[in-house]
C-alpha positions in Angstrom: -6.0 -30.8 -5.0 -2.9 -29.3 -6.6 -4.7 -25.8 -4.6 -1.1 -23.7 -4.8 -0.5 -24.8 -8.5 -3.8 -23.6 -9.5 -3.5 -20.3 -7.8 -0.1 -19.9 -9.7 -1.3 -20.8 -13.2 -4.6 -18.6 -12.8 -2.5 -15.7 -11.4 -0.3 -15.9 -14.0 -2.7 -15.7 -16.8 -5.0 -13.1 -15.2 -1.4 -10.9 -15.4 -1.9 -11.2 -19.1 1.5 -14.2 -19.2 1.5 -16.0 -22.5 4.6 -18.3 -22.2 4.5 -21.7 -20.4 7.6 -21.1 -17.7 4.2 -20.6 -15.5 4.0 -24.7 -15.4 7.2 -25.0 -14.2 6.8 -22.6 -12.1 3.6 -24.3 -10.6 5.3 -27.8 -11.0 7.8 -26.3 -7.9 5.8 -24.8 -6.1 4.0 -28.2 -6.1 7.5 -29.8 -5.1 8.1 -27.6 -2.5 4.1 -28.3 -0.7 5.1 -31.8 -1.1 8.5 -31.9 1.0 6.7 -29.9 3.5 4.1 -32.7 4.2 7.0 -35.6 3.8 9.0 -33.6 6.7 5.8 -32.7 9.0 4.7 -36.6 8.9 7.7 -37.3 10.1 7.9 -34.1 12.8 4.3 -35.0 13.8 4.6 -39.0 13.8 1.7 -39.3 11.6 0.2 -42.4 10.8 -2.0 -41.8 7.8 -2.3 -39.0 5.4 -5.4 -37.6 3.9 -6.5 -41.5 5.0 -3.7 -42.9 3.3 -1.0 -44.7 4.7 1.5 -41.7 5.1 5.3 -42.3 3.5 7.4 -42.3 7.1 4.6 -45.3 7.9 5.4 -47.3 4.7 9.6 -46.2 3.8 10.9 -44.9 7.2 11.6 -41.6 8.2 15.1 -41.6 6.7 13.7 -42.1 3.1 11.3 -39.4 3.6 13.7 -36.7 5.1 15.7 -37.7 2.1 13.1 -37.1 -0.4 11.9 -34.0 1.3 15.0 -32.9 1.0 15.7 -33.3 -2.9 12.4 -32.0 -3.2 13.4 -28.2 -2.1 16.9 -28.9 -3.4 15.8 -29.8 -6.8 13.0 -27.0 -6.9 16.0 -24.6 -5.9 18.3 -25.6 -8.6 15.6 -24.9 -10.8 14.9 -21.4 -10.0 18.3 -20.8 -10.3 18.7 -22.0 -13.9 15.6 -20.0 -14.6 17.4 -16.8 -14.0 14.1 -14.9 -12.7 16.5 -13.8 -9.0 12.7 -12.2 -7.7 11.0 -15.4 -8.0 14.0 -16.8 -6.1 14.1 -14.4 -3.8 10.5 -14.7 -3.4 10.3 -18.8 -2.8 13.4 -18.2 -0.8 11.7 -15.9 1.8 8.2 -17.9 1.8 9.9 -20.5 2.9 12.2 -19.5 5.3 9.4 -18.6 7.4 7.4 -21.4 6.6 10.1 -23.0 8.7 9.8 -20.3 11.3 6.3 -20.7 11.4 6.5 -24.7 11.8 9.4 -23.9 14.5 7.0 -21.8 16.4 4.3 -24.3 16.5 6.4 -26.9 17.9 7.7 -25.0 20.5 4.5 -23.9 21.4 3.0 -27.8 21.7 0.0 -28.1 24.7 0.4 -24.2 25.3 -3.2 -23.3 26.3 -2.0 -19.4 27.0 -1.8 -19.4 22.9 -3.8 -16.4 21.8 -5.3 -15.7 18.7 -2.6 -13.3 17.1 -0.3 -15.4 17.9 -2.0 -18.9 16.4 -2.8 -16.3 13.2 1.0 -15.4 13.0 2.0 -18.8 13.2 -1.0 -20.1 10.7 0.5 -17.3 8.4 3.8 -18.4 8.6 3.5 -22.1 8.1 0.8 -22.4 5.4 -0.1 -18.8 3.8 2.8 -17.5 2.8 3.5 -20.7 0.4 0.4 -19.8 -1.0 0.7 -15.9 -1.0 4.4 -16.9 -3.1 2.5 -19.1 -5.4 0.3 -16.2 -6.6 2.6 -13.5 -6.1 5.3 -15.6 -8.7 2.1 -15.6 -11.5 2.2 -11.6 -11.5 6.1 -11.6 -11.7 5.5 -13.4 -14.7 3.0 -11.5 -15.9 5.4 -8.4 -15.3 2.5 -6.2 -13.7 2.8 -3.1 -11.5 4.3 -3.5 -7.9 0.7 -2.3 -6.8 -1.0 -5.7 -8.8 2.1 -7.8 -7.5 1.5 -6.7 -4.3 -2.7 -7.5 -4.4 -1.7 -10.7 -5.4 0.4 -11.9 -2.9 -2.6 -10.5 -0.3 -5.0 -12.4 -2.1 -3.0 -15.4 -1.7 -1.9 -14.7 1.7 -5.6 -13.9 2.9 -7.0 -17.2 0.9 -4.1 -19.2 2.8 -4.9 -18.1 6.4 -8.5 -18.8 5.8 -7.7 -22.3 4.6 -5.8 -22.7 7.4 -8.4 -21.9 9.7 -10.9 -24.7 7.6 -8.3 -27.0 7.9 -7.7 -26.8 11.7 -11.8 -26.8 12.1 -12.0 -30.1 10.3 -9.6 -32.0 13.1 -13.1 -30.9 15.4 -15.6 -31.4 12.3 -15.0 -34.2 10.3 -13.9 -37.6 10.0 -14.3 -37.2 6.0 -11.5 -35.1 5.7 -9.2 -37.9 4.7 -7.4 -37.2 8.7 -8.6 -38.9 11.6 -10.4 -36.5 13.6 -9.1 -35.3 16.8 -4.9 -35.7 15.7 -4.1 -32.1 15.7 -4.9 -32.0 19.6 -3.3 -35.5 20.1 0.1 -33.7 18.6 -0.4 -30.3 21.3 -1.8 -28.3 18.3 -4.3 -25.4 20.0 -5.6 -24.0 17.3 -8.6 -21.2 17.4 -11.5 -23.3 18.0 -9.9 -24.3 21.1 -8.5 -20.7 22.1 -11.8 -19.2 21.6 -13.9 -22.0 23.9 -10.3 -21.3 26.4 -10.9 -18.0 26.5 -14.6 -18.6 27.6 -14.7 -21.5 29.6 -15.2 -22.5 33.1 -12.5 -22.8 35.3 -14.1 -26.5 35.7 -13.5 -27.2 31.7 -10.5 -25.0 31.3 -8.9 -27.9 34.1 -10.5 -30.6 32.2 -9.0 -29.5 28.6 -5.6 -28.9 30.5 -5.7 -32.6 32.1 -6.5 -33.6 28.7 -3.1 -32.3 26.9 -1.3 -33.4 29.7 -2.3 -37.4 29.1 -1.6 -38.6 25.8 -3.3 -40.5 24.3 -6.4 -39.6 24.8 -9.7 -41.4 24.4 -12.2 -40.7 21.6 -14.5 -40.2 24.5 -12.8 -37.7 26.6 -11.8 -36.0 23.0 -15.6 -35.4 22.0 -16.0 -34.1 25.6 -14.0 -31.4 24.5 -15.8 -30.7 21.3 -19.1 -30.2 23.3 -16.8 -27.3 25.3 -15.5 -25.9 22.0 -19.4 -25.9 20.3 -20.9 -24.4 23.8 -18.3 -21.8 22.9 -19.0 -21.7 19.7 -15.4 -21.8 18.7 -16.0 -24.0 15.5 -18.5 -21.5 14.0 -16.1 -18.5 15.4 -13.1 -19.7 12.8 -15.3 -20.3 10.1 -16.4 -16.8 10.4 -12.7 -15.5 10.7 -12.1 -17.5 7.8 -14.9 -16.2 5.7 -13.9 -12.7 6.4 -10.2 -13.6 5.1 -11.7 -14.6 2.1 -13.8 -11.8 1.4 -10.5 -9.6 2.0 -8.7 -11.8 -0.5 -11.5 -11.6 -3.4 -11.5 -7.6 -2.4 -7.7 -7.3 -3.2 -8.7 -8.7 -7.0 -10.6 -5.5 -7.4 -7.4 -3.8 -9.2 -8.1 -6.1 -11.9 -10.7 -6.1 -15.2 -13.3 -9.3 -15.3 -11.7 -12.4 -17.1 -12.3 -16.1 -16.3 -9.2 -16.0 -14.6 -10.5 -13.7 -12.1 -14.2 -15.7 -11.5 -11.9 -19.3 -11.6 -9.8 -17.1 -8.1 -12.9 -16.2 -6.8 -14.2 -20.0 -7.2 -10.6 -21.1 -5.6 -11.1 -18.4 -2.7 -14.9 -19.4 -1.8 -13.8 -23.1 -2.0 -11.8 -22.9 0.8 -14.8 -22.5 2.8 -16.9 -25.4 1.7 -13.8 -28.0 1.1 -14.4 -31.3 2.9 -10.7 -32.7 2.4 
């Protein structure tokens, strides 16, 4: 999809930025996403990605913590020969607590007392604010005010929560979003579809959903089991709605700038977050 490049470029050239470090720029951001999913594949086991064979399952989890790991390195010693010490300082910091984020999630693996501020802190940490630095990096470029800088990075931040949100919906919705359906709760992931039917729930199905977590793996039967919970809860429909709203409050934070393209090709980028599929 190449989803936190595109924000960059568009970004970038909505700021008014003629020159081309804004590919580069994109091209690491790129590099960055990438040794993120080579590290969680191995952190999560995975089998398959986007319905692919994922790398750990076809080189080995060596060869992929390896290459994750020249990934950021290389992107690093790239933004340091750039000389631009904010956009450093910027992808230094988005990443740090991407790892916080990540570090949070694992430690809170089967935890059904999860609330919803916390699942949105963590969601915020360990996929939005890669996106927020993607968008944030195209006004530094384009040298506008701290206040346009600063709508920027809460468009991106707001647009990365939401897709967030659609992406954890789809481990309930859809087996044609390239993952096998269910994984995220096979790995201890509660994510807000399930906090919402938790928080809702009888006693009965909160006992069944813990029983669940507790017994890995799990059957495709007892799985879908818990889907009819989360949909008599109407958890599923609850995060899209969250999700919409983010967007809305990204596309709002655009309202400092004139119309161009590049501000209908953001709005495009923002609303397909809610219809995506993959």
């Amino acid at each position: 999809k190449r989803f936190r490049a595109k924000l960059l470029l568009l970004s970038a050239k909505l700021c008014g930025y003629s020159g081309e470090n804004h590919i580069s720029m994109a091209s690491l951001i790129e590099f960055i996403h990438t040794a993120t999913l080579l590290h969680d594949d191995v952190v999560d086991k995975a089998k398959l990605r986007r319905g692919i064979e994922s790398a750990n399952s076809k080189w080995g989890n060596e060869a992929c913590v390896l290459v994750g790991d020249f990934l950021f390195t290389k992107c690093f010693t790239r933004m340091v020969e750039s000389g631009n010490w904010k956009i450093l300082h910027t992808i230094s910091r988005a990443t740090t607590i991407m790892a916080e984020g990540e570090l949070e999630e694992l430690i809170r693996t089967n935890d059904l007392s999860l609330t919803e501020e916390t699942y949105l802190s963590i969601s915020a940490r360990k996929a939005a604010y890669l996106i927020s630095a993607a968008t944030q990096i195209g006004a530094i470029l384009g040298t506008v005010s701290e206040e346009k800088e600063e709508a920027l990075a809460q468009f991106g931040m707001n647009v990365g929560i939401a897709f967030q949100l659609i992406d954890d919906n789809l481990d309930y919705t859809s087996n044609k979003s390239g993952k096998k359906i269910g994984i995220d709760l096979q790995e201890g992931k509660i994510t807000l579809p399930l906090i919402i039917a938790l928080n809702h729930c009888s006693e009965e199905e909160r006992t069944f959903i813990r029983k669940l977590t507790d017994s890995q793996p799990f059957t495709e039967e007892a799985f879908f089991n818990v889907v009819k919970i989360i949909e008599q809860y109407h958890g599923i429909r609850y995060a899209w709605e969250k999700a919409k709203a983010y967007v809305e409050m990204a596309k709002d934070r655009l309202r400092l700038f004139p119309g161009s393209k590049e501000k209908e090709a953001l709005y495009a980028l923002a609303d397909y977050v809610l219809e995506r599929r993959l």
